[in-house]
C-alpha positions in Angstrom: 75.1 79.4 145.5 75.4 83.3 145.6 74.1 85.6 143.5 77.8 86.7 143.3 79.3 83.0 142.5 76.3 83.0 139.9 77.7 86.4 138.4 81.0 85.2 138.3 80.5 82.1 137.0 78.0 83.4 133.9 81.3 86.0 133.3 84.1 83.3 133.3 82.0 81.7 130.5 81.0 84.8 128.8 84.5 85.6 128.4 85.7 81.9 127.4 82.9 82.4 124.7 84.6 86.0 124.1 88.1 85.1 123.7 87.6 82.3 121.2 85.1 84.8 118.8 88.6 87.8 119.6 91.0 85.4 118.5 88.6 84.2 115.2 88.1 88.2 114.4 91.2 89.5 114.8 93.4 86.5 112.5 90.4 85.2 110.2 87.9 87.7 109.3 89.8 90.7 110.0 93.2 90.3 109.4 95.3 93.2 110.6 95.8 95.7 109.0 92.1 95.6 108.4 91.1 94.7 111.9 92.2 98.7 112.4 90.8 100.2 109.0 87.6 98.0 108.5 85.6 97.5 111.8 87.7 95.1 113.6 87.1 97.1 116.6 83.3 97.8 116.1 82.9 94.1 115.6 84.7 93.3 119.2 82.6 96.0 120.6 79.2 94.7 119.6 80.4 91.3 120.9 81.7 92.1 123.8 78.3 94.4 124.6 76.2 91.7 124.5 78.5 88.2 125.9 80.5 90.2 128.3 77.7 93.0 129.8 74.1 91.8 128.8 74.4 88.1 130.0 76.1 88.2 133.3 74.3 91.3 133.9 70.7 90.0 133.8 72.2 86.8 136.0 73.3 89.7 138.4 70.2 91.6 138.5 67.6 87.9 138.5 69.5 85.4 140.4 68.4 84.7 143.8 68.9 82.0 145.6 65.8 79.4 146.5 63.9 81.4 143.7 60.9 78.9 142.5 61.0 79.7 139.3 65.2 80.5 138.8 66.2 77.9 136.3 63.2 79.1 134.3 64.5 82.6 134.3 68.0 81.5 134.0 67.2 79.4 130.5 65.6 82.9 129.6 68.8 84.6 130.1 70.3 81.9 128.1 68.5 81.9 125.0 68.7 86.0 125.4 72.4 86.0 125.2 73.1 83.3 122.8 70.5 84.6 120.5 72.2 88.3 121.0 75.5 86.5 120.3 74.7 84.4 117.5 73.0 87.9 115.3 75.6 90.1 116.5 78.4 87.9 115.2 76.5 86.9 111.7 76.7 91.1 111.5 80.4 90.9 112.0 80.8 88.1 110.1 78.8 89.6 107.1 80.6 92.6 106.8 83.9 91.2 107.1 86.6 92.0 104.2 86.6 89.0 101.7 88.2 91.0 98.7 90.9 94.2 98.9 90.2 95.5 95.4 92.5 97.5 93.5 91.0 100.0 91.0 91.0 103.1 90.1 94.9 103.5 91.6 93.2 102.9 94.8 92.8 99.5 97.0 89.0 99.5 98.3 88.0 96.6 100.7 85.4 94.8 99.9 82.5 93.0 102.6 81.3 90.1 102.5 77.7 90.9 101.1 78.7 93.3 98.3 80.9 90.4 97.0 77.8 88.3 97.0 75.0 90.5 96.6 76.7 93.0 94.2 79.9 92.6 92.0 78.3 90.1 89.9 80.8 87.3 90.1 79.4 83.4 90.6 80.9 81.6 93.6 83.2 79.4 91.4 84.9 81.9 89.6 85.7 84.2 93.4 87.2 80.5 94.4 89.2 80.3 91.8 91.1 83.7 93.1 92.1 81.9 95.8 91.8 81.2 99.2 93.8 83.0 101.1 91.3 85.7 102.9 90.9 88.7 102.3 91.9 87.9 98.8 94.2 90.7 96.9 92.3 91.5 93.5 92.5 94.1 90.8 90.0 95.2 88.1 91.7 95.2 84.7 90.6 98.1 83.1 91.1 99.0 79.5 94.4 100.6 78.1 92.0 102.3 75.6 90.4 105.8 76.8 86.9 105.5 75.1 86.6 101.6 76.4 87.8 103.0 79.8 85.1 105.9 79.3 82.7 103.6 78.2 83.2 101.2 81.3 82.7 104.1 83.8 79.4 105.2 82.4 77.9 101.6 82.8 79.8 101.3 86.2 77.8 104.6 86.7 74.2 103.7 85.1 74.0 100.0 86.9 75.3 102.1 89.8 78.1 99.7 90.6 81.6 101.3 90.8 84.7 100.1 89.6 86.0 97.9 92.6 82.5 96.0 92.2 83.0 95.1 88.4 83.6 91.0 89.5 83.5 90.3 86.0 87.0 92.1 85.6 88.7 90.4 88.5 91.9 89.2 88.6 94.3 87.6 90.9 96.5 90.5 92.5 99.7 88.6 92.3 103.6 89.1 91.7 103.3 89.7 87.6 101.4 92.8 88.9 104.0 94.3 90.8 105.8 96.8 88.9 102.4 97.7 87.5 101.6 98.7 91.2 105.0 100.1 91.7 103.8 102.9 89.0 100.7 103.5 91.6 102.9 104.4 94.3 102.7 107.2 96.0 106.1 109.4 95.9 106.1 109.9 99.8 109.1 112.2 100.3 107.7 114.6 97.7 103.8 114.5 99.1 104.5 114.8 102.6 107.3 117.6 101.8 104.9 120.7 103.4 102.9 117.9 105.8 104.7 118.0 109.0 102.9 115.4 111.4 102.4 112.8 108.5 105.9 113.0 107.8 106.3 111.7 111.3 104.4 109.1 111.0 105.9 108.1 107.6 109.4 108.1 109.3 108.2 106.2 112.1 107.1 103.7 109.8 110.8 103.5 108.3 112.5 103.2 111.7 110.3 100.5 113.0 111.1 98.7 109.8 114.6 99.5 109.9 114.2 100.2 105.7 114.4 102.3 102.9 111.3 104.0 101.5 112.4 101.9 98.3 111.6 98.8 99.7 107.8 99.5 99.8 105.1 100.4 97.9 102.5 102.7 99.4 99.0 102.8 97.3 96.1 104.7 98.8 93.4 102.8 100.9 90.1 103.7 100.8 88.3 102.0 104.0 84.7 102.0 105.1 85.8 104.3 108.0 88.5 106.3 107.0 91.4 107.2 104.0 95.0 105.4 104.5 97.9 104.7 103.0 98.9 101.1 102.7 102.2 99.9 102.7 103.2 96.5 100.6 106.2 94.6 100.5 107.1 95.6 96.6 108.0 91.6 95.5 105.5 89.7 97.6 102.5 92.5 97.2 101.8 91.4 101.4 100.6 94.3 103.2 102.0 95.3 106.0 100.6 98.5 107.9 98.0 100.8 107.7 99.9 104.4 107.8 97.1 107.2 109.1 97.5 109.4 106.2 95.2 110.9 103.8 96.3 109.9 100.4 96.5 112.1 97.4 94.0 112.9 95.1 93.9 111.3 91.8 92.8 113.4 88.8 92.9 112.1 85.0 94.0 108.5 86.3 97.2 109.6 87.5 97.9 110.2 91.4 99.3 113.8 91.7 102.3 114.7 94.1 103.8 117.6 94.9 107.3 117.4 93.9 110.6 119.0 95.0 111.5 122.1 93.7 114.7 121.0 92.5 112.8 118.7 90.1 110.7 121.7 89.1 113.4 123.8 88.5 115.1 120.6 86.2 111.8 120.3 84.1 112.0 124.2 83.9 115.9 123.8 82.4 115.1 121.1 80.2 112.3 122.7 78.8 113.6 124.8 75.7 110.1 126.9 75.2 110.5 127.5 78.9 113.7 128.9 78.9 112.9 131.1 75.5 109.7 132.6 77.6 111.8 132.8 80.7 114.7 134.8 78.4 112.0 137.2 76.7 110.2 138.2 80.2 113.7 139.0 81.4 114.5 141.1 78.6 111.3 142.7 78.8 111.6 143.5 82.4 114.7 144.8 81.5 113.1 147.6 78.7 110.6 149.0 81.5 113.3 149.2 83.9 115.3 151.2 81.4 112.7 153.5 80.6 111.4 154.4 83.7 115.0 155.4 84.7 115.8 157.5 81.3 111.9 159.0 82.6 113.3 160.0 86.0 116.3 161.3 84.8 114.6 164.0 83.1 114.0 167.4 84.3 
């Protein structure tokens, strides 16, 4: 055998092996849109480094025909590159979204180790969430301010922030849906003075040949990079990823700009407004008077 045939032999494998751990990534343990937002494609890359470069590779570089000791040094490359395999896709595995956790008006998702190692749920009550991977959960905070002050501060001392609060978890489902309909971002109004993200907001609506009213978009906050996820508003499924930066959220509440028309409306229904508006105007008026009458003289 060549050292050629012995290459491409140890790459046909390599990338049997390759394909099989792609397909399990990219449907299983990182769902799209995920696979984009959460390290789908760092994952791949780290696999494909070591099955698809580091094994054929050394096979290219040690393989020589009527070598005495060639098997020895080919069960060497062996154990290299299934070892290399195996802990690179434990890594991928382990950091894998296993939760999308909505708090704080924001969805965060949530690896595989901080469920276990961090957010202080038991393994029977994350089953009981479902199945269904990554699951869609919410923390339940309080209605009350001073119980939702007081849960901050502890989320802040045990230095465990909202999303992690496992205790609080609950099944993101359809009774939850006009709760998150109040979380969604008003995207005509935000993206009024944002050129390019409008763009990719009416992309969006053209590939999906629908109305901005038939989604909800809530802000994603990945490992990587800030989103906007959009959701079917009955089913809660998500359904793309758009590459914009969401709005900031101050006092709980998710701040857009809106139109000026609606400014102007609040300004017209607003009878203290109007009064203020009326007595600048008439006080504009006086100056403007008496600087005249004050020019007029000689």
């Amino acid at each position: 055998m060549t050292k050629l045939k012995a290459f491409s032999i140890h790459l046909g494998i390599s990338a049997s092996i390759f394909f099989v751990i792609l397909y399990i990534i990219a449907f299983h343990w990182y769902p799209q849109p995920f696979f984009t937002t959460d390290g789908g494609w760092q994952g791949i890359r780290i696999i494909a480094g070591v099955d698809m470069v580091l094994g054929p590779l050394l096979t290219l570089i040690v393989f020589k025909p009527g070598k005495p000791s060639l098997k020895f040094d080919m069960s060497v490359i062996a154990l290299i590159q299934t070892a290399a395999l195996i802990s690179g896709t434990w890594v991928v595995f382990k950091e894998r979204p296993l939760a999308v956790v909505f708090a704080d008006d924001k969805f965060r998702p949530v690896p595989y180790h901080q469920i276990i190692d961090e957010a202080n749920i038991s393994a029977e009550n994350f089953a009981k969430l479902g199945n269904n991977y990554p699951l869609k959960v919410m923390v339940e905070l309080p209605e009350d301010k001073q119980e939702l002050e007081t849960l901050k501060q502890k989320a802040f001392q045990e230095f465990r922030p909202l999303y992690l609060q496992g205790e609080l978890y609950k099944k993101l489902d359809a009774q939850y849906a006009d709760y998150l309909r109040s979380k969604s971002v008003d995207m005509a109004g935000y993206l009024e003075d944002k050129a390019e993200d409008m763009k990719i907001y009416q992309n969006f609506l053209k590939r999906q040949g629908k109305k901005a009213e038939d989604f909800l978009f809530i802000p994603l906050h990945s490992r990587y990079a800030e989103f906007i996820i959009t959701m079917n508003p009955v089913t809660l499924e998500f359904i793309e990823a758009l590459h914009i930066t969401p709005p900031t959220k101050v006092d709980n509440t998710i701040h857009v700009k809106r139109p000026r028309s609606t400014q102007a409306a609040d300004k017209l229904d607003d009878p203290a407004a109007n009064e203020r508006t009326t007595e600048t105007q008439a006080q504009e008026s006086n100056r403007d008077a008496a600087a005249t009458n004050g020019a007029s003289q000689p």
